[in-house]
N, CA and C atoms as a LAMMPS dump frame, in Angstrom:
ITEM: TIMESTEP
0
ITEM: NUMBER OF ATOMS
378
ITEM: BOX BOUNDS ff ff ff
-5.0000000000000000e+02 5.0000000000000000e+02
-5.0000000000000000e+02 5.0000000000000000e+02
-5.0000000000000000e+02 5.0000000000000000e+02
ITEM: ATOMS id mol type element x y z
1 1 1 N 97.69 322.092 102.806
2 1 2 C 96.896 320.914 102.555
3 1 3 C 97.363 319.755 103.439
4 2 1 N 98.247 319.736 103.34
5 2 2 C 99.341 318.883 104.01
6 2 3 C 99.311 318.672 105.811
7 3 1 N 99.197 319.771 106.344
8 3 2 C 98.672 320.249 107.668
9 3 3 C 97.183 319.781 107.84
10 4 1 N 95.943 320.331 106.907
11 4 2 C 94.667 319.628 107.307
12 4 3 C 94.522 318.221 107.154
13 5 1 N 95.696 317.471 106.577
14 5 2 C 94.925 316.139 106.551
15 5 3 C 95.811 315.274 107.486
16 6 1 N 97.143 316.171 108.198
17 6 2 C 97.446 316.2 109.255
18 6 3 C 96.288 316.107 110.78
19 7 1 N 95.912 317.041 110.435
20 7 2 C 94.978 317.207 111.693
21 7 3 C 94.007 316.905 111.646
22 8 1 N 93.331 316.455 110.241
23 8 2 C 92.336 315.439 110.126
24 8 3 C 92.756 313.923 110.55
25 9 1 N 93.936 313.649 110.352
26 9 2 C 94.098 311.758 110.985
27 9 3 C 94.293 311.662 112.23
28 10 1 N 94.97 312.919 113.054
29 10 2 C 95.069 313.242 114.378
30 10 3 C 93.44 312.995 114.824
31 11 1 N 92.512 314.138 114.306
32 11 2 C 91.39 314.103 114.723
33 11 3 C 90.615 312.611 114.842
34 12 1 N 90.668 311.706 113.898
35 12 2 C 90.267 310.264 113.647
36 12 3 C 90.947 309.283 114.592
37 13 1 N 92.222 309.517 115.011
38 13 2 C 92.723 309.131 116.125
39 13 3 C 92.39 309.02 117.274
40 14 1 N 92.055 310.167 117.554
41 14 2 C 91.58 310.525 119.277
42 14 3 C 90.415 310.295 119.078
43 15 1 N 89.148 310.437 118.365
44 15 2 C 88.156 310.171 118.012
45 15 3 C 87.736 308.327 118.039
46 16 1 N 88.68 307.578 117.651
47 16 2 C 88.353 306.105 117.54
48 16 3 C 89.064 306.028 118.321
49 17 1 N 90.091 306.404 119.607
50 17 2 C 90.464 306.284 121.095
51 17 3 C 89.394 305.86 121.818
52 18 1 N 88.745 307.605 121.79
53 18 2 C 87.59 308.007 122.287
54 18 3 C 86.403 306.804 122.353
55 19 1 N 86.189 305.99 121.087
56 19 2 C 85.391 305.17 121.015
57 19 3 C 85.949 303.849 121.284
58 20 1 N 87.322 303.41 121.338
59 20 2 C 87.797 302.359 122.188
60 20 3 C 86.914 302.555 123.286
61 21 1 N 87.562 303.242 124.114
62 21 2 C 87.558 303.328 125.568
63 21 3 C 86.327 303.285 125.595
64 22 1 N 85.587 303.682 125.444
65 22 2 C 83.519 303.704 125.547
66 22 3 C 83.291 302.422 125.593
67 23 1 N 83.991 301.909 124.683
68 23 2 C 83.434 300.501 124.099
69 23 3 C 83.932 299.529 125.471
70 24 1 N 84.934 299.617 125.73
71 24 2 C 85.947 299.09 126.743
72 24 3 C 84.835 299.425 128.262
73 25 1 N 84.322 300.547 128.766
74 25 2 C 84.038 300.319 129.71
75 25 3 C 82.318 299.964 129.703
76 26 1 N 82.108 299.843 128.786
77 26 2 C 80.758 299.12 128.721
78 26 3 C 81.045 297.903 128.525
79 27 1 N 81.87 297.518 128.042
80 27 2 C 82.085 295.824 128.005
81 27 3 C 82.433 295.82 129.699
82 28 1 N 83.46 296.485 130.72
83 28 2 C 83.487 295.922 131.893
84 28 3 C 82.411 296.306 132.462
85 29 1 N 81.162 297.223 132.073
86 29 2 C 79.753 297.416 133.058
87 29 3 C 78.794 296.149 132.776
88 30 1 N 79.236 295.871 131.257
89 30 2 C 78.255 294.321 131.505
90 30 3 C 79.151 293.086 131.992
91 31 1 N 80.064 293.001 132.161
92 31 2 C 80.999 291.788 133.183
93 31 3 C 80.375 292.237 134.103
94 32 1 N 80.509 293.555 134.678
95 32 2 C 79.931 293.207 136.228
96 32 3 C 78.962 292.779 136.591
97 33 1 N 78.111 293.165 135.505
98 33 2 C 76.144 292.765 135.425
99 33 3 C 76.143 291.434 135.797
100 34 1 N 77.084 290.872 134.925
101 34 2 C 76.669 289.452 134.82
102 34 3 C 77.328 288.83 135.527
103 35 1 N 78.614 289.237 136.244
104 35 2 C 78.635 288.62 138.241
105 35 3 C 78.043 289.002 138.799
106 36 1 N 77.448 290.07 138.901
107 36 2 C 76.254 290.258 139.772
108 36 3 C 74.981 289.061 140.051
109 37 1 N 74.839 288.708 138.335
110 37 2 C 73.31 288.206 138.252
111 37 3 C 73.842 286.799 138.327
112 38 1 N 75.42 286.601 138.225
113 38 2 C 75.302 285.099 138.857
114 38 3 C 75.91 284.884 140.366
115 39 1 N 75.894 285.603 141.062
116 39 2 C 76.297 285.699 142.402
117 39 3 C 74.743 285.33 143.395
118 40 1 N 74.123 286.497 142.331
119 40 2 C 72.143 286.389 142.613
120 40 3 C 71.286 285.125 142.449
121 41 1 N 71.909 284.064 141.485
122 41 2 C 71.701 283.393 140.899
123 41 3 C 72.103 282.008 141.975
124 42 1 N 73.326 282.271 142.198
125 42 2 C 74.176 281.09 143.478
126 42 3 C 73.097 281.193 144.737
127 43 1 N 73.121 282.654 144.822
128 43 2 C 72.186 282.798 146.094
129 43 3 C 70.875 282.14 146.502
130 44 1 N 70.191 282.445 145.292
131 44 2 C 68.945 281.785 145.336
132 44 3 C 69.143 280.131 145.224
133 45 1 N 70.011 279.849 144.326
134 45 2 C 69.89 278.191 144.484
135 45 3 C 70.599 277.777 146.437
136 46 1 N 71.221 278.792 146.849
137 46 2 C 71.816 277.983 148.05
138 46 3 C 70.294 278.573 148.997
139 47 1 N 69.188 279.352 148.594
140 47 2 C 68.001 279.664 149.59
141 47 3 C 67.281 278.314 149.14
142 48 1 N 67.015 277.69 147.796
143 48 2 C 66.539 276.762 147.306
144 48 3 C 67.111 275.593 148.343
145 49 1 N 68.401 275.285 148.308
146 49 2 C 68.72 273.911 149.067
147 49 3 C 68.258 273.83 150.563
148 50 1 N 68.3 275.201 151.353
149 50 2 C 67.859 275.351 152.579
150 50 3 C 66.522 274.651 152.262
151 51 1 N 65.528 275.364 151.247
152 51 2 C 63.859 275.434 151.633
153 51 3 C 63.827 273.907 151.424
154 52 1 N 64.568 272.508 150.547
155 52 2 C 64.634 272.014 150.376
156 52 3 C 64.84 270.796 151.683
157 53 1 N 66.178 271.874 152.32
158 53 2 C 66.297 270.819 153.777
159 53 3 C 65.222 270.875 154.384
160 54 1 N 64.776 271.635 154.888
161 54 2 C 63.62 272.28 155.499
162 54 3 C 61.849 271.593 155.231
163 55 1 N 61.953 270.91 154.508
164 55 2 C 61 270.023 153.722
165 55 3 C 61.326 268.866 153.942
166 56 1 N 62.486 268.214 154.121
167 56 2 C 63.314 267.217 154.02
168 56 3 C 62.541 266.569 155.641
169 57 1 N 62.94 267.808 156.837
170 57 2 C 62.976 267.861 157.64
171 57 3 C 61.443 267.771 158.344
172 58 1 N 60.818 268.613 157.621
173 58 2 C 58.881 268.75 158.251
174 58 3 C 58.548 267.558 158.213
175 59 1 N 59.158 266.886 157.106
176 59 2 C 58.328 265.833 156.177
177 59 3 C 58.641 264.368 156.473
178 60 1 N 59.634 264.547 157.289
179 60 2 C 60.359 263.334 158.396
180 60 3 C 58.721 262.091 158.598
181 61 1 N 58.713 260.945 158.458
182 61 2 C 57.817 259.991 158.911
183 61 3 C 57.42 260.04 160.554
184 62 1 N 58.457 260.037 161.304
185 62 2 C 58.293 259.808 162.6
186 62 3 C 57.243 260.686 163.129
187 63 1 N 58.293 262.329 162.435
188 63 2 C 57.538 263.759 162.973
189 63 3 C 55.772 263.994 162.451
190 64 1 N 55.79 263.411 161.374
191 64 2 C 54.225 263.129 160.682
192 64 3 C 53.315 261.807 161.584
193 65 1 N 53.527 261.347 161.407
194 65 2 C 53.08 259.875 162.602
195 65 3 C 53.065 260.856 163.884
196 66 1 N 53.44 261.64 164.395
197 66 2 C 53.175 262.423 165.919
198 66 3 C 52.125 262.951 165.704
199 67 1 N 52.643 263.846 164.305
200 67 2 C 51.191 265.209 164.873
201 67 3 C 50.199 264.182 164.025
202 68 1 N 49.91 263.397 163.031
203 68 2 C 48.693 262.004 163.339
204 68 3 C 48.137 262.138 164.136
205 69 1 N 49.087 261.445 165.058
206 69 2 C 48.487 260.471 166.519
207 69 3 C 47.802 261.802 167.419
208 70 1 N 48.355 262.573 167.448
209 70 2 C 48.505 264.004 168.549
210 70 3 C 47.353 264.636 167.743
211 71 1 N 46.663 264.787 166.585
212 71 2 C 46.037 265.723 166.055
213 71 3 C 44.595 264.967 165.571
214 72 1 N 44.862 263.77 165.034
215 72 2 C 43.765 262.922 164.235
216 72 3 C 43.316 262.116 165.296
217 73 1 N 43.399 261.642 166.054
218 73 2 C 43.01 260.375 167.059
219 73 3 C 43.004 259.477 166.351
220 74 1 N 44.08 259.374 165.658
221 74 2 C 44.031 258.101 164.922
222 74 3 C 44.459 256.676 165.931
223 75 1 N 43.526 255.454 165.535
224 75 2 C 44.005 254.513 166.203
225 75 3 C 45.322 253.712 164.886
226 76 1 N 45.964 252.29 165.778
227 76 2 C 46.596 251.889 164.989
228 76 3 C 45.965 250.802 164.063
229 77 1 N 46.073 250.168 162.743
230 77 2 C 45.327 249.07 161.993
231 77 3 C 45.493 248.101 162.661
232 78 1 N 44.267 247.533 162.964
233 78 2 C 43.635 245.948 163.568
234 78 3 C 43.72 245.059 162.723
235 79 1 N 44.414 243.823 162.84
236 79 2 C 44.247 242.482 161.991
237 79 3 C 43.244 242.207 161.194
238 80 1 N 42.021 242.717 162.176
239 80 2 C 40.555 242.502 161.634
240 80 3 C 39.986 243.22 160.563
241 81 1 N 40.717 244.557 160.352
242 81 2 C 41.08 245.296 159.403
243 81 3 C 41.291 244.931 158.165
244 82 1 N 41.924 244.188 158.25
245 82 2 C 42.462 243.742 156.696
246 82 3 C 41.693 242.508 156.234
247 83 1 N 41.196 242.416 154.716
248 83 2 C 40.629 241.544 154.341
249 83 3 C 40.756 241.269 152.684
250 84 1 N 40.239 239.696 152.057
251 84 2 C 41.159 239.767 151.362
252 84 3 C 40.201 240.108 149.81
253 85 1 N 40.28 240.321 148.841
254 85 2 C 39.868 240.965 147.471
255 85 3 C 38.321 240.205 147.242
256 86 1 N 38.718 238.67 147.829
257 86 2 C 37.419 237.856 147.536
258 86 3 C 36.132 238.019 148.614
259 87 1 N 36.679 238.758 149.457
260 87 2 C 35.643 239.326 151.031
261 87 3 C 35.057 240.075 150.68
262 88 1 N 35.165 241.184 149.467
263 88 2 C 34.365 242.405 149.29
264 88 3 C 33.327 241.958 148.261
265 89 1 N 32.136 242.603 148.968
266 89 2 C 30.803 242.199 148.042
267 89 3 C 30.857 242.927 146.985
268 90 1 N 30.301 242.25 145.786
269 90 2 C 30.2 242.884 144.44
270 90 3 C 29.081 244.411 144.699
271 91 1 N 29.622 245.257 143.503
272 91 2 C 29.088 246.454 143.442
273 91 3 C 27.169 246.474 143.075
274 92 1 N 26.541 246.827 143.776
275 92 2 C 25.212 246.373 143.984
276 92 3 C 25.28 247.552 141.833
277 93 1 N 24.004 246.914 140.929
278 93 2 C 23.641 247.375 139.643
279 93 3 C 22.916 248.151 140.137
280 94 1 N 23.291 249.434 138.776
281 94 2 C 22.202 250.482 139.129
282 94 3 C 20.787 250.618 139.325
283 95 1 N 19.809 251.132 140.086
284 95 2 C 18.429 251.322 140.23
285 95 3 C 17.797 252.355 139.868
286 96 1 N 16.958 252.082 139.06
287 96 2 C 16.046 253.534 138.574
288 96 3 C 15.036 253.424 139.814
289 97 1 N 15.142 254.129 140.781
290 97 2 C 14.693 255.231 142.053
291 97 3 C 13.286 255.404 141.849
292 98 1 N 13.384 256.486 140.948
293 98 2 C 12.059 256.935 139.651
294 98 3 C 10.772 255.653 139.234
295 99 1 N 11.683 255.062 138.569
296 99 2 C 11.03 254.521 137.713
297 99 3 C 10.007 253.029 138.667
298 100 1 N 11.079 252.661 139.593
299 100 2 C 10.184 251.883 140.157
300 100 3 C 8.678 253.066 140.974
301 101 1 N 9.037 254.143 141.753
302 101 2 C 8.647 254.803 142.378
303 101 3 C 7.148 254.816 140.83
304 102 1 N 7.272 254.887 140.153
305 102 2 C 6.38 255.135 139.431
306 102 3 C 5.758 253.934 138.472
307 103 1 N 6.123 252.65 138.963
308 103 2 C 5.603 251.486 138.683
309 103 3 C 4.966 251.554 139.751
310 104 1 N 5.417 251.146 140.689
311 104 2 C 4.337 251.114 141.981
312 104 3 C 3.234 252.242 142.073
313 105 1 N 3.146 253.45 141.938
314 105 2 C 2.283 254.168 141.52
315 105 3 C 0.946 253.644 140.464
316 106 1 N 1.673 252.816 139.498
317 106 2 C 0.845 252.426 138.967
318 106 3 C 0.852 253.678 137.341
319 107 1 N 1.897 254.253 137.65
320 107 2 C 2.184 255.368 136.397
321 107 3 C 2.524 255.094 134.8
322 108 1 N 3.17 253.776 135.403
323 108 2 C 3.917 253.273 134.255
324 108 3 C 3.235 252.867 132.768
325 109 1 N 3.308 253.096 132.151
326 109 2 C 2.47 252.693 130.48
327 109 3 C 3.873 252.351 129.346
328 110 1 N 2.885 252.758 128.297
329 110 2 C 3.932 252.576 127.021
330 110 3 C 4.969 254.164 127.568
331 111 1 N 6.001 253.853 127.201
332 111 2 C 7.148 255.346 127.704
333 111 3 C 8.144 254.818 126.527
334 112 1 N 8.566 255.648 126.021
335 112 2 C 9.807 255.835 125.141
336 112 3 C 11.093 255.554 125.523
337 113 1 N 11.258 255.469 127.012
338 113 2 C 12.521 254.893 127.584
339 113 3 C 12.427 252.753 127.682
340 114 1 N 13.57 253.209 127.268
341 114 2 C 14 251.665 127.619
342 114 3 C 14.007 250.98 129.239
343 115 1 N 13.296 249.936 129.625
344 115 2 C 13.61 248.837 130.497
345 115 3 C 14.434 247.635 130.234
346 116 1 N 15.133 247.487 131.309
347 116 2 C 15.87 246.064 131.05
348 116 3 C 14.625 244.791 131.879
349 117 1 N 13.59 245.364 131.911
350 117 2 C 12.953 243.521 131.872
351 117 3 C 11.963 243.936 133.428
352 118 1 N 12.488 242.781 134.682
353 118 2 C 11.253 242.578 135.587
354 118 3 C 11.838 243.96 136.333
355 119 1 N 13.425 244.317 136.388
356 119 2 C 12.922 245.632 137.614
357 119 3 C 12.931 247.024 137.348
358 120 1 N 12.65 247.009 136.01
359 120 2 C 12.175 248.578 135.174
360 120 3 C 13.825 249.5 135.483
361 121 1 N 14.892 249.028 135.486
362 121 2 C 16.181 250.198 135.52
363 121 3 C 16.624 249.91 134.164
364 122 1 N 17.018 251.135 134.028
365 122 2 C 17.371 251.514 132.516
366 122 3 C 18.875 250.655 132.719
367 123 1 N 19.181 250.232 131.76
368 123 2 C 20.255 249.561 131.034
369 123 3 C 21.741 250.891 131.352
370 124 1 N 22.678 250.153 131.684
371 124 2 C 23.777 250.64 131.38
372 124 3 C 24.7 251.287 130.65
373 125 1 N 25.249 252.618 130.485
374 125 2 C 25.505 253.052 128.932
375 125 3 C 27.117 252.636 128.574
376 126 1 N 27.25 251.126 129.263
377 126 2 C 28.65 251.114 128.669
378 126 3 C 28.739 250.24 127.385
C-alpha cells in the first residue's frame, strides 16, 4: 500500500513539473509576442514621424507659392483689390421669375399663392 501511494505522489510530481514547465514556456512565447508587437508598434510610429516630416516638407509656403505661380497663373493682389465692407452692394431680394413672367402675360388672377404687393415675389420664408 505503502509503495502505491509512493508512486502515486512521485507520479503527481512529475506530472505538476510537467505542467510547470508548459506553463513556463508559454508564458515566455507570449513575452516574445508582445516584443514583437511592440517593436512593430515603435516601427510604425517612427514610419508615422517620417510621413509626418514629409508633409511638413510638401507643405512648406514658399514650395506651395511656386507650384501657384508655376501652375495657376496666378497674378499677385492689387491695391485696387481690396475694398472696404461698406463698398459692397447689398444682396439684390428675391424675384419670382414666374410670376412676373405671368403677370405680364396677363395670366395672373385670384391664385392661392401669396404676393408681397406691386412686384408679385412671394415673401420670404424666414
Amino acid at each position: 500500500m505503502w509503495r502505491f501511494l509512493h508512486i502515486l505522489a512521485i507520479a503527481a510530481v512529475i506530472a505538476s513539473a510537467a505542467y510547470v514547465y508548459s506553463i513556463k514556456y508559454q508564458t515566455i512565447f507570449a513575452a516574445e509576442e508582445v516584443l514583437k508587437t511592440q517593436h512593430l508598434i515603435a516601427r510604425e510610429r517612427g514610419a508615422i514621424s517620417v510621413l509626418r516630416a514629409e508633409y511638413a516638407h510638401l507643405s512648406r509656403p514658399d514650395r506651395v507659392q511656386q507650384i501657384a505661380d508655376s501652375a495657376l497663373g496666378m497674378q499677385p493682389l492689387a491695391l485696387n483689390q481690396i475694398v472696404k465692407p461698406s463698398d459692397i452692394p447689398e444682396k439684390a431680394g428675391k424675384v419670382d421669375g414666374i410670376g412676373r413672367k405671368l403677370e405680364a402675360l396677363g395670366l395672373v388672377g385670384d391664385s392661392a399663392t401669396p404676393s408681397s404687393g406691386v412686384t408679385g415675389a412671394t415673401p420670404s420664408l424666414r
